[in-house]
N, C-alpha and C positions, 0 to 999 in steps of 0.2 A: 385753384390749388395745384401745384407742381406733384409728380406721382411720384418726386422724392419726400416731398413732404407729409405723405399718409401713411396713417397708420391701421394695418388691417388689424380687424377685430379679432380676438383671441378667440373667440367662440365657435366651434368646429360643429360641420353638419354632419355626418356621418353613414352611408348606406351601407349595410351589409346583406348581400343576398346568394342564392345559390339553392339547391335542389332540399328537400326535406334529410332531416338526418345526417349533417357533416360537419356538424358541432356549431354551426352558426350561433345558437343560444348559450351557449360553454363558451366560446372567444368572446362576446361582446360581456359575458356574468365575469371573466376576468379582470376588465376594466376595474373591479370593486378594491380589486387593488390599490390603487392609486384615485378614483375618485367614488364620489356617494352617485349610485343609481336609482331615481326614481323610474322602477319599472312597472311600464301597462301592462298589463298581459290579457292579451284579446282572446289568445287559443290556448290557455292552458299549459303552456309551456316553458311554465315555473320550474315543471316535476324535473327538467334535466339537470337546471343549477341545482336544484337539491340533492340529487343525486351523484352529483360531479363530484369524482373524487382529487377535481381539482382545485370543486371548490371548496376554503376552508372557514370556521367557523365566524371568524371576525372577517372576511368576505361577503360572507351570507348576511350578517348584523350590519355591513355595509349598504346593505340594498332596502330601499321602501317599497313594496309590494302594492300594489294596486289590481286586486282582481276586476276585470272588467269580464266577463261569463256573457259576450255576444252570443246570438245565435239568430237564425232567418225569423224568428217568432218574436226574435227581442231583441233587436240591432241598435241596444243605448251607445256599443263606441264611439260610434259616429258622434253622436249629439252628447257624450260625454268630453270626449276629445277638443269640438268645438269650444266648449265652456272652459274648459281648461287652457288652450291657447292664449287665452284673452288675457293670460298672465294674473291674474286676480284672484285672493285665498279662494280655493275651491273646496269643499268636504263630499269626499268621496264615499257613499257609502259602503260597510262591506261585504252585505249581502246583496246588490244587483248591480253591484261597478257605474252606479249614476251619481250626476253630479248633481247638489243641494236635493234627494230624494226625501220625500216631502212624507211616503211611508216612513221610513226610517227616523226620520226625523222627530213625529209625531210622540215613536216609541220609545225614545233615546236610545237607539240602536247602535254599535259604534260603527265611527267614519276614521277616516286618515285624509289629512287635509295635507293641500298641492298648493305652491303660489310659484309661480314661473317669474315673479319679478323677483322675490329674493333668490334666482338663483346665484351661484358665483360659480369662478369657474371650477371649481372641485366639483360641481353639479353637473349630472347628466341626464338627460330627459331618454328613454328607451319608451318607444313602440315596439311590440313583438302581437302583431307582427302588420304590415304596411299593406301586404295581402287581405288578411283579413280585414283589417281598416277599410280595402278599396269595396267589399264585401257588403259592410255594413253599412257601408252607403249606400249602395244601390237597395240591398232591403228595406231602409228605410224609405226611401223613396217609393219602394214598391207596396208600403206597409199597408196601405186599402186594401190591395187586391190579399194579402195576404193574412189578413183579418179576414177576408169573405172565402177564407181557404180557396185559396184559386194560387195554387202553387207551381202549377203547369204555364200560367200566364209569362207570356214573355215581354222581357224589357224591352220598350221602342225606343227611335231613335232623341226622342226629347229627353226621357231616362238617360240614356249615357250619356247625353251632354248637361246635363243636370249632375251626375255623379262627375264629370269630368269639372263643373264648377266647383263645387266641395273642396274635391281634393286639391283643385289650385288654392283655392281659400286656404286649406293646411297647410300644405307646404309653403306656399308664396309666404307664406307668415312664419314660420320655421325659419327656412331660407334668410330673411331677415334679422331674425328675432337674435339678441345678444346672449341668448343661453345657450349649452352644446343640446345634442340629440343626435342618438345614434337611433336608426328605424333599421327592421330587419325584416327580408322581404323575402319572397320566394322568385323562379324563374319563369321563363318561359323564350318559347322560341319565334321569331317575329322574321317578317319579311323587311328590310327595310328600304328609304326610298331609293335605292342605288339597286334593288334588287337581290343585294345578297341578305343571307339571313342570317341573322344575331341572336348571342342568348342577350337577354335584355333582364332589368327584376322589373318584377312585376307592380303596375300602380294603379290599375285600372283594369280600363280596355287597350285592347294591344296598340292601337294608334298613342295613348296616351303613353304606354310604357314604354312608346319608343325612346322620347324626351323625359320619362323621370327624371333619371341619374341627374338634371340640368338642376336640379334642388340643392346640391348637395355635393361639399367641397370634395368628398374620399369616396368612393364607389368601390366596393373591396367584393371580391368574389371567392366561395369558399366553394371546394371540391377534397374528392378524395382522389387519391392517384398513387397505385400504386400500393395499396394499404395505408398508406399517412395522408394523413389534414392538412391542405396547402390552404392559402388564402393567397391572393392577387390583387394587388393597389395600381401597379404603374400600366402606364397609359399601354404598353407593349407585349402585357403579359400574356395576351391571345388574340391573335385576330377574329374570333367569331364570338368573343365573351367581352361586354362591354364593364370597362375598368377603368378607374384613372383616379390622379388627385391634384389637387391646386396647388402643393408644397412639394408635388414628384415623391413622393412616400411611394417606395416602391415594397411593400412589406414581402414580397417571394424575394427578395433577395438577403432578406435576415435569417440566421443559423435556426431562431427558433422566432415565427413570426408573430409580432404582438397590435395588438390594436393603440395600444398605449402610445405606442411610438407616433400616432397621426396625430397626438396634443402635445406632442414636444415643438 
């Protein structure tokens, strides 16, 4: 095939990361503007779109809710996540955010069902948040030792490269997959191999999140500066804060910057 002849696929990956509290979960609950979100919510952090007085009623009726209530005692994201990937009706239920929960089920408890093959492109897949996601992996992993309350035990090296399998499994399959998905992640600061050091978002363990962003056609970084809410798509917008996009979406260069603009 000539690379005049293909046609890239419409379906946009989408990272949003940056420090806690700079509206990351308010710009991406915008999106409901213009398409339907089905969003996870791994950490609870529904309560801001609710509370957004940007966002408006038919906004909010825009978006499908999936409470997922991870926690180190109960790390179902992970193994809920998984199931739901696989693109296949899923019934989520609504009291332990797990996938075909077999309590719930029992009691006719209600669910909200997920199928990632019917999605189209007005369809957005939202993780909130990628952090927690990389969290809930490793707990599970660790979930013996933390069943025999041994909370103090520390992850060895088989552990993190066992959690570094997973989360390629997700994303490698994301990265692929013909549906959109926006994940929204938090920061961190890394060495990288050139020696200097980067804000990077966070995917894992710090080796891993040095190569996240590589999932993921838009990498967009939100800060506050100044007293206002910038975000940052193009590849030049800092040299210590890792950014960029496949289409050159430079969104710090728009009067008022929209996430909307990386699906045009």
């Amino acid at each position: 095939m000539k690379l005049t002849d293909y046609i890239p696929a419409v379906a946009r990956k989408i990272l949003v990361y940056g420090p806690p509290k700079v509206g990351k979960t308010d710009r991406v609950g915008q999106l409901a503007k213009v398409k339907k979100l089905w969003w996870l919510d791994l950490e609870d952090g529904v309560k801001t779109l609710i509370h957004s007085p940007r966002m408006t009623p038919d906004m909010l009726a825009n978006i499908e809710l999936f409470k997922i209530p991870d926690t180190q005692i109960f790390p179902i994201a992970a193994r809920t996540l998984l199931k739901i990937i696989k693109g296949e009706p899923t019934e989520i239920c609504h009291a332990h955010g797990a996938a075909g929960c077999p309590a719930c089920k029992s009691k006719s408890l209600p669910t909200s069902r997920i199928c990632l093959k019917e999605f189209t492109n007005d369809d957005v897949l939202v993780i909130d948040s990628g952090s927690q996601l990389a969290t809930s992996v490793m707990n599970d992993i660790m979930k013996d030792a933390i069943s025999k309350d041994q909370f103090d035990k520390k992850a060895e090296w088989d552990d993190y490269a066992n959690q570094g399998r997973v989360l390629d499994r997700i994303f490698s399959i994301i990265q692929q997959a013909p549906f959109n998905c926006v994940v929204i992640t938090h920061e961190q600061l890394v060495e990288m191999e050139d020696g200097k050091k980067k804000i990077v978002p966070i995917g894992g363990t710090s080796q891993f999140s040095k190569t996240f962003a590589k999932y993921f056609d838009d990498v967009v970084y939100c800060e506050v500066l100044n007293k206002k809410h910038k975000m940052g798509s193009g590849t030049g917008y800092s040299n210590n804060i890792i950014t960029g996009s496949r289409t050159n979406k430079a969104l710090e260069a728009m009067a008022e910057p929209d996430l909307a603009e990386l699906f045009k």
